[in-house]
N, CA and C of each residue as an Amber inpcrd file, in Angstrom:
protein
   444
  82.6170000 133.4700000 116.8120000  83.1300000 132.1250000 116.9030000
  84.6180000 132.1540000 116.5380000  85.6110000 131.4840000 117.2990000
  86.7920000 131.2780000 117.1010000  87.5020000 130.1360000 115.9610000
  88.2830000 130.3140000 115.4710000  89.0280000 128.6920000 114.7410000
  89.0570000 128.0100000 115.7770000  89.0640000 126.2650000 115.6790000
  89.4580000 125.5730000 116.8250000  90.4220000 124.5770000 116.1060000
  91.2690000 124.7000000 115.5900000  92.3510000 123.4940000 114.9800000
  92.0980000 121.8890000 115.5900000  91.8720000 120.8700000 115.1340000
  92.2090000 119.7480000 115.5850000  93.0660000 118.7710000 114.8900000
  94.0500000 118.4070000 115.5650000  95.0300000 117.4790000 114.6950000
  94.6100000 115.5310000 115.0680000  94.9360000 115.3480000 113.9400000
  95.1010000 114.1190000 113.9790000  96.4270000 113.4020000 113.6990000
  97.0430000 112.6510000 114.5580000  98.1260000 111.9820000 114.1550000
  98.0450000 110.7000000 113.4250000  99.3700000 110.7140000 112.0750000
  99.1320000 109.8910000 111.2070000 100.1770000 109.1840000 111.6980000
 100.5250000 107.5120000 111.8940000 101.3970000 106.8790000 111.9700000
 102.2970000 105.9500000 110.9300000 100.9790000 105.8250000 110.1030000
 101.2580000 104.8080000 108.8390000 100.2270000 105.0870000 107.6090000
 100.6540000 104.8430000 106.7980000  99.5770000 104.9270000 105.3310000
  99.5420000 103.4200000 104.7090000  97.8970000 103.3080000 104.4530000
  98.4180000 101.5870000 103.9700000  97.0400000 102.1310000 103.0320000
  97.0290000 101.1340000 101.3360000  95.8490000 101.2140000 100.9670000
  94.7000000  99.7700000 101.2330000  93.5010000 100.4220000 100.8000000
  92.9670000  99.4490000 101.8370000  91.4880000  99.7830000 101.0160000
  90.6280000  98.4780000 101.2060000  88.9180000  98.6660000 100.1930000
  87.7090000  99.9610000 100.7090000  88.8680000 100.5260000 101.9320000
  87.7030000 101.5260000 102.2490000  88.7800000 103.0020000 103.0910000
  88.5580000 103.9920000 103.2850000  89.2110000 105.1290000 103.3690000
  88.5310000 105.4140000 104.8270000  89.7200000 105.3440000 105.6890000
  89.1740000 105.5940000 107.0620000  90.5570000 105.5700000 108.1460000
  90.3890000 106.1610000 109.1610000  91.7140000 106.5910000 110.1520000
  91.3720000 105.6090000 111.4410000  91.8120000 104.7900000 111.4340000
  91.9640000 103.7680000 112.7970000  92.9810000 103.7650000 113.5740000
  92.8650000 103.9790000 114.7010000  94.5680000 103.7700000 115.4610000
  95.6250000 104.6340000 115.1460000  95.5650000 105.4820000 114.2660000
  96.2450000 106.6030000 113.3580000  96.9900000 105.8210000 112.7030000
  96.4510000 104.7560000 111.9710000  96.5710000 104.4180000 110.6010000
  95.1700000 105.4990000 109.8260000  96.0940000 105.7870000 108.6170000
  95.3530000 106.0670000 107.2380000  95.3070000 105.0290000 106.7700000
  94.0180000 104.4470000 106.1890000  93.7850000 103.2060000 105.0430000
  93.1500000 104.3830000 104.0640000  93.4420000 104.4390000 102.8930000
  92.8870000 104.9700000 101.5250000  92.3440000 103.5290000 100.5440000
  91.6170000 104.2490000 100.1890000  90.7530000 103.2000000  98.8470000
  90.9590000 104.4030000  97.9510000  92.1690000 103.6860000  96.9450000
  93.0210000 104.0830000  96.1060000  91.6100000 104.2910000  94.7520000
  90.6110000 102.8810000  94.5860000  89.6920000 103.3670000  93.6440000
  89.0090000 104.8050000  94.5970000  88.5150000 105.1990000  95.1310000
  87.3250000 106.0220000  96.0280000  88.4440000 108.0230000  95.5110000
  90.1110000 107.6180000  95.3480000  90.5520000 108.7200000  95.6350000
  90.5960000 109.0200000  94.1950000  90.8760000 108.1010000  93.3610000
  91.4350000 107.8790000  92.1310000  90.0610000 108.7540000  91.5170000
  88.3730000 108.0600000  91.5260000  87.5560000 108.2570000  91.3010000
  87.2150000 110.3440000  91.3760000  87.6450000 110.8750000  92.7690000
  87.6800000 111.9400000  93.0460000  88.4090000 112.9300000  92.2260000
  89.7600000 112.2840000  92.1450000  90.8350000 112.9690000  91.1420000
  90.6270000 113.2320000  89.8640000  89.4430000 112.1510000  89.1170000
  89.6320000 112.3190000  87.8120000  87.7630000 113.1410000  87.3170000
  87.4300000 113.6160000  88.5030000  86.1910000 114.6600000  88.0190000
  86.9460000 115.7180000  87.6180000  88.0980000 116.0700000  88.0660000
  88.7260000 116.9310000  86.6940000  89.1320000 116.5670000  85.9080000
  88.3240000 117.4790000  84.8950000  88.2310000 116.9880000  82.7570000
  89.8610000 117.3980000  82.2620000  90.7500000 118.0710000  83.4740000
  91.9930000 118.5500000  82.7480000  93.2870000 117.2190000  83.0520000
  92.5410000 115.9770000  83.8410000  93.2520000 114.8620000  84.3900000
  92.7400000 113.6250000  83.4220000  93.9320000 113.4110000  82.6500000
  93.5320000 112.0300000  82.2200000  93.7390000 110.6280000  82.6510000
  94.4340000 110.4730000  83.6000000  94.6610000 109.4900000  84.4700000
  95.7940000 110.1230000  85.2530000  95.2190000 109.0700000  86.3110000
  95.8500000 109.1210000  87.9940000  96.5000000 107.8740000  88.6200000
  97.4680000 107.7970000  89.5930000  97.5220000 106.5170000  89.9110000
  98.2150000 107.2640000  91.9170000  98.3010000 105.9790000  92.1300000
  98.9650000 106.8730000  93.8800000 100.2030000 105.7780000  94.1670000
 100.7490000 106.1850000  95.0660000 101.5880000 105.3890000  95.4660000
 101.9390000 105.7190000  97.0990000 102.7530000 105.2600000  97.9240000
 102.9490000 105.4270000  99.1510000 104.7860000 105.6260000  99.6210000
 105.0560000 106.7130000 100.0330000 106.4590000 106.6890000 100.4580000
 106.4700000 107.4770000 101.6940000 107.3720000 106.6180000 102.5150000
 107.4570000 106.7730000 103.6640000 109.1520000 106.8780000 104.0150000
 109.2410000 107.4730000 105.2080000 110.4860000 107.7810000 105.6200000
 111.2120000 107.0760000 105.6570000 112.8260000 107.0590000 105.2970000
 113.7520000 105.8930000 105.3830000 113.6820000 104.8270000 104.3750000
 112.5590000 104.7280000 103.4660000 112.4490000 104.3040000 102.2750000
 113.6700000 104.8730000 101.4270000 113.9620000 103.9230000  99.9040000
 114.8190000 104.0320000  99.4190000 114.0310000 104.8780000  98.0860000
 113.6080000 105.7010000  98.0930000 112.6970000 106.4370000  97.2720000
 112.8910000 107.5710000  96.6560000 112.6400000 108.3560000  95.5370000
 112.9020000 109.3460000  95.6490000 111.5950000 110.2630000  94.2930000
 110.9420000 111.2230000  94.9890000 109.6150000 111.6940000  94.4920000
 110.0130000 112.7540000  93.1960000 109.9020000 112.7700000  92.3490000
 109.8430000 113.5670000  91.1460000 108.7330000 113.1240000  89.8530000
 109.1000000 114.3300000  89.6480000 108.6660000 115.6760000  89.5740000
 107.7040000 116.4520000  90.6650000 108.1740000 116.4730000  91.6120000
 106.6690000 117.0550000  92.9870000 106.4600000 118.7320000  92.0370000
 105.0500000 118.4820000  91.8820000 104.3720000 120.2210000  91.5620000
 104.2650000 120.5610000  92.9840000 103.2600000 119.7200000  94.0660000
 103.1500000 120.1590000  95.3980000 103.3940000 119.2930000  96.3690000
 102.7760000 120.0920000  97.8760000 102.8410000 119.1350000  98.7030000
 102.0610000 120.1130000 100.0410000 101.1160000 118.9780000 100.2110000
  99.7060000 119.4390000 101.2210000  99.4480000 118.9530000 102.1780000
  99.2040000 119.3300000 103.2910000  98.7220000 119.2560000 104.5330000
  97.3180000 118.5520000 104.3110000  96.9070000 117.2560000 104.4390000
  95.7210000 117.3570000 104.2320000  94.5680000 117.9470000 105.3970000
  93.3010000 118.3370000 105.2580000  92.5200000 119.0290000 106.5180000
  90.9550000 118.8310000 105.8930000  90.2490000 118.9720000 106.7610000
  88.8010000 119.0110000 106.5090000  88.2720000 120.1010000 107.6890000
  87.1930000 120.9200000 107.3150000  86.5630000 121.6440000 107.8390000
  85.3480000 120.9480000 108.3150000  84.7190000 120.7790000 109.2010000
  83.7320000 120.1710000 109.7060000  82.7680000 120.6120000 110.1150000
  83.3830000 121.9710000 110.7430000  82.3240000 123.0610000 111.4840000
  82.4210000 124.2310000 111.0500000  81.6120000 125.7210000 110.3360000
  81.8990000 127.0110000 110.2130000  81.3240000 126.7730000 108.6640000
  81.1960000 127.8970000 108.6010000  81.1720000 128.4800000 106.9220000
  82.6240000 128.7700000 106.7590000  82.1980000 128.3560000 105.4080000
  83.6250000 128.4840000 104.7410000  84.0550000 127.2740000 104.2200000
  85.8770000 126.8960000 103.5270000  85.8440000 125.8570000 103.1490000
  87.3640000 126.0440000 103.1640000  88.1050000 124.4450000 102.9720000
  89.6370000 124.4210000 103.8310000  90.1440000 125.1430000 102.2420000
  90.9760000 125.9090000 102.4100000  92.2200000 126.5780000 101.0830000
  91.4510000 127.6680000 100.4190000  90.4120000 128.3900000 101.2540000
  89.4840000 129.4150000 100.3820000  90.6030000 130.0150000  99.6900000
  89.6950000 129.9780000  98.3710000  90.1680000 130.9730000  97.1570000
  91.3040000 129.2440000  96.3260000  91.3710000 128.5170000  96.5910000
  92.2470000 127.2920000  95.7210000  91.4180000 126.1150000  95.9930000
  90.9070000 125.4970000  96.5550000  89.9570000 124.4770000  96.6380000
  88.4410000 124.8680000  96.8960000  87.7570000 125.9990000  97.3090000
  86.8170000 126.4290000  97.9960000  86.6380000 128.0400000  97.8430000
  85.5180000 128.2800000  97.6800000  85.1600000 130.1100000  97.0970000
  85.6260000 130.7310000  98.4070000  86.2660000 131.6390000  97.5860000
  87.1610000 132.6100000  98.2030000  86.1920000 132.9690000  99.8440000
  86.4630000 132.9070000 100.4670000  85.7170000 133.5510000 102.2480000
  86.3320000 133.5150000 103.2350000  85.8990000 134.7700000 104.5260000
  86.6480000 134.8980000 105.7420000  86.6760000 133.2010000 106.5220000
  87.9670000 133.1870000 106.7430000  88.0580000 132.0730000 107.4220000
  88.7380000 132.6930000 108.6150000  89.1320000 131.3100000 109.8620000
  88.7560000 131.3940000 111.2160000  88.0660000 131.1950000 112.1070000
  87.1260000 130.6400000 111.7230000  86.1760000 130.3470000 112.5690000
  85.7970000 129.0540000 112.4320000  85.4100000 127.9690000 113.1450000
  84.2680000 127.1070000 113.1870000  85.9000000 125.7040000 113.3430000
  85.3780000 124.9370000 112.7080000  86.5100000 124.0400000 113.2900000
  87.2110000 123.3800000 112.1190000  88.3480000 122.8990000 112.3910000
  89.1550000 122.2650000 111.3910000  90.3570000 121.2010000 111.7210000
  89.9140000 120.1630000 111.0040000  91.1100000 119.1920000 111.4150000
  92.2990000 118.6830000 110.2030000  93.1740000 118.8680000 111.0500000
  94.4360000 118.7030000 110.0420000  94.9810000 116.9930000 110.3740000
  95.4900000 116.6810000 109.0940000  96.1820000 115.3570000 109.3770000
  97.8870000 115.6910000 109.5470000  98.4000000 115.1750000 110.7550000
  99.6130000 115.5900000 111.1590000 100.6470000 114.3550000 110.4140000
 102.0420000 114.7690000 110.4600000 102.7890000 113.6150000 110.0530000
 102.5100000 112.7720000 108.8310000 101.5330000 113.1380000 107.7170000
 101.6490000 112.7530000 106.4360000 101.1680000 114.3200000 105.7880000
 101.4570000 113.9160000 104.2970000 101.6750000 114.7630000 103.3520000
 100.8720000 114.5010000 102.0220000  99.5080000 114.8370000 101.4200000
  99.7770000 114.7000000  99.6990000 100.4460000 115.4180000  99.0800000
 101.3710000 114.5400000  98.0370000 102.4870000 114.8590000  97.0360000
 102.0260000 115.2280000  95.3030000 101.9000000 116.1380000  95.2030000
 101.1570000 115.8070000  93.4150000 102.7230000 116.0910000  92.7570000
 102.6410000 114.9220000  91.8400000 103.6550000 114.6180000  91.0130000
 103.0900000 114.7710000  89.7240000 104.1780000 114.5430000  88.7170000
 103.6650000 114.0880000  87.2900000 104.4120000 114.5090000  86.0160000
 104.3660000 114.3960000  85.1910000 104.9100000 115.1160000  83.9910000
 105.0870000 116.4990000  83.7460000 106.7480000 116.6490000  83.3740000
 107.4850000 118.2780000  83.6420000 106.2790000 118.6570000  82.9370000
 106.2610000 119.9410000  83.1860000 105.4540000 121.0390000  82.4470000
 106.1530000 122.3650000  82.5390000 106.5840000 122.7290000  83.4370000
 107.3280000 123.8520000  83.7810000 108.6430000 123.9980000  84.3430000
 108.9710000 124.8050000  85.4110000 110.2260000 124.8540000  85.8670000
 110.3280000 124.9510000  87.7590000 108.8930000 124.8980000  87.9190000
 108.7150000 124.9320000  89.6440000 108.7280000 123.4020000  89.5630000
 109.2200000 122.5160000  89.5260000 109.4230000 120.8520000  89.9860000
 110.3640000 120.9030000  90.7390000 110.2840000 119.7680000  91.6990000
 111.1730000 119.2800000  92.5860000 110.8930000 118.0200000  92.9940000
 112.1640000 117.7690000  93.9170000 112.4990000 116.1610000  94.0280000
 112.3600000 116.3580000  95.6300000 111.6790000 114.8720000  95.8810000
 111.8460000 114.5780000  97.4940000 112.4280000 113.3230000  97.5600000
 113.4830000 112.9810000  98.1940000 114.3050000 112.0060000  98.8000000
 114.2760000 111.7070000 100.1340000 113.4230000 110.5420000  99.6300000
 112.7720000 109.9560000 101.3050000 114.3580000 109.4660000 102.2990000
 115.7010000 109.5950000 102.0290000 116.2000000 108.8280000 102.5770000
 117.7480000 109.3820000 101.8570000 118.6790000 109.1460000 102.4330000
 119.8480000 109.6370000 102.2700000 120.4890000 111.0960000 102.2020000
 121.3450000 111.7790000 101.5980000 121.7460000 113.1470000 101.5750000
 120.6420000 114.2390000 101.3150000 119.9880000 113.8470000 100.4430000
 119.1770000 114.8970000  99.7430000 117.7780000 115.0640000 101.0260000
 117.4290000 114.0450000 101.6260000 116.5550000 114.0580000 102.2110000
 116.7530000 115.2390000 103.3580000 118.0160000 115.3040000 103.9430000
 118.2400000 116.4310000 104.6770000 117.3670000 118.0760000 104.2570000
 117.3520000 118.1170000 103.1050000 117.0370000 119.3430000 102.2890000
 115.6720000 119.6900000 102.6480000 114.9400000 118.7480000 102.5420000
 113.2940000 118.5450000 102.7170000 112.8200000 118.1660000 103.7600000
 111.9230000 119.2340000 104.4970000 110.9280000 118.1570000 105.7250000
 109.9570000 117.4120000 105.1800000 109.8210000 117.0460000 103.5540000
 108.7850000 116.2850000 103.2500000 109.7090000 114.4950000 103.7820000
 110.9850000 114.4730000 103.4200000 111.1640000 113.6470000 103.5280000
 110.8410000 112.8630000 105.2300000 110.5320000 113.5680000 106.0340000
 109.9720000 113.1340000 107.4790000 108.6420000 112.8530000 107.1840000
 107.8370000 112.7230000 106.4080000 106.0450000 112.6990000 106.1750000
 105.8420000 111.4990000 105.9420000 104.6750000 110.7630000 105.8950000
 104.2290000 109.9140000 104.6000000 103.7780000 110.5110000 103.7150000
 103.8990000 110.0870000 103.0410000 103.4430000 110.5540000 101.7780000
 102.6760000 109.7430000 100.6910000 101.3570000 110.6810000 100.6190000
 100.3790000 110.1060000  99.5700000 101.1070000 110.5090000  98.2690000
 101.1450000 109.8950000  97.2940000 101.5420000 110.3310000  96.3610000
 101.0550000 110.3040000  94.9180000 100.1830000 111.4080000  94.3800000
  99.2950000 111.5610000  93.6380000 100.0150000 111.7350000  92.1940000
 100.2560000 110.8490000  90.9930000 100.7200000 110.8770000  89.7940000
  99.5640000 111.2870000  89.4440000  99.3880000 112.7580000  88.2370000
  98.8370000 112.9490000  87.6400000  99.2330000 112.9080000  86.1190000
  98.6720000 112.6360000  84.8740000  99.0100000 112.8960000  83.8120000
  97.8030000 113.7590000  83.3700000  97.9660000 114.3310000  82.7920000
  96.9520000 115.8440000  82.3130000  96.5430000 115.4910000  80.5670000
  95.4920000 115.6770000  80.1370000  95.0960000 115.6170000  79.1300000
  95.1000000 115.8350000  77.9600000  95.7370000 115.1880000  76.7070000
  97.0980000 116.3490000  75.7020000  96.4150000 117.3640000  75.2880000
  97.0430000 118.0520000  74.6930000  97.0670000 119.2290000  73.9990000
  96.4120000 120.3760000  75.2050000  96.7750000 119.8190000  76.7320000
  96.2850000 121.1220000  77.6930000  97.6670000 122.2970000  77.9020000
  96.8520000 123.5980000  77.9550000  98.0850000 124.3560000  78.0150000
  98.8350000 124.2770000  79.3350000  99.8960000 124.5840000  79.3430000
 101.0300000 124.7620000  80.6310000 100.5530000 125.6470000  81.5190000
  99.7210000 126.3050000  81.3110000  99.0810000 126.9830000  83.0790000
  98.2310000 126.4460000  83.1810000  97.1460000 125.4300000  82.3480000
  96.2330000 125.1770000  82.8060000  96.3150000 123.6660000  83.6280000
């Protein structure tokens, strides 16, 4: 069996009482993601926000920034070995969301942070600044160590 990539195009991000892709709108239900985020015991609260291109915005502290995707078809699981037990991937099917981005932000911890500037000079620097962007504030749970 081969990979078969399928994209979906994102046009807009809006939140909304239920999490679903219409028209290539994303609607998120901010409780449904929030809820997901905080089954990790190393997250003590979460919150999201939405920035989009040409906005007057600017994202810091970004730890990351993700393609979101779901696997639908195949063994295996999307980011084996970081979200999903390590396995041969390639095969079976997978859909990516095109033209948006999740952003995990949050409180320095280290020295890999960075800034996204949806809009003006700096934005040049970054193709995040072309995305929407989900944008996932995490605060982490005190006394957790810095790698964890």
């Amino acid at each position: 069996m081969r990979l078969e990539m399928g994209h979906i195009y994102i046009k807009d991000i809006q939140f909304a009482s239920e999490s679903k892709i219409e028209d290539g709108i994303l609607y998120v239900s901010e409780e449904a993601v929030k809820a997901v985020a905080l089954e990790d015991e190393k997250i003590k609260s979460v919150s999201f926000d939405i920035a989009k291109p040409g906005e007057s915005v600017r994202i810091t502290p970004v730890k990351d920034v993700i393609e979101p995707r779901v696997k639908v078809e195949g063994r295996g699981g999307i980011f084996p070995g970081v979200i999903a037990k390590v396995d041969t991937v390639g095969e079976g099917k997978t859909y990516a969301l095109k033209g948006m981005a999740v952003v995990t932000a949050g409180k320095i911890v280290g020295f890999q942070e960075g800034i996204i500037d949806m809009t003006g000079p700096g934005a040049e620097y970054t193709p995040f600044s072309k995305t929407l962007n989900l944008v996932m504030v995490c605060e982490p749970v005190d006394d957790i160590k810095q790698h964890d």
